[in-house]
Steps between C-alpha positions, in 0.01 A plus 500: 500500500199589283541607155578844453604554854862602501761350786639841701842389459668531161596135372918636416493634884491142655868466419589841605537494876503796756824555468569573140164634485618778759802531340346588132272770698804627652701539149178696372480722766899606501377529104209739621747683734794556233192600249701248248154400300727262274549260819156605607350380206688180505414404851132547436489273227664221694255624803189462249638147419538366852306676756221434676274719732739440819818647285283761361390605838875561601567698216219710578616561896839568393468751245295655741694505775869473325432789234264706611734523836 
């Protein structure tokens, strides 16, 4: 990869897996739903730490079609 060019997957979300990744999304969006912003809060840190555009991407559809619904 060239220098300065940036990989599109975060380095921490190799480890992460679909699973647990769809699991964390799904914690933050009961969070979203039950307007607790403590959890919320808490879940996007970890998010920030691990995600990558894929996981991001689901977050996105859900809270779109899970909250808004």
């Amino acid at each position: 990869m060239a220098s300065g060019q940036h990989s599109p997957v975060h380095p921490a979300a190799a480890g992460l897996g679909p699973q647990r990744a769809a699991d964390l999304v799904d914690r933050l969006v009961a969070s979203v739903r039950a307007g607790d912003d403590a959890a919320i809060q808490r879940h996007l840190v970890r998010l920030a730490e691990i995600a990558d555009i894929e996981t991001l991407l689901m977050l996105r559809r859900r809270l779109i079609t899970d909250v808004r619904a």
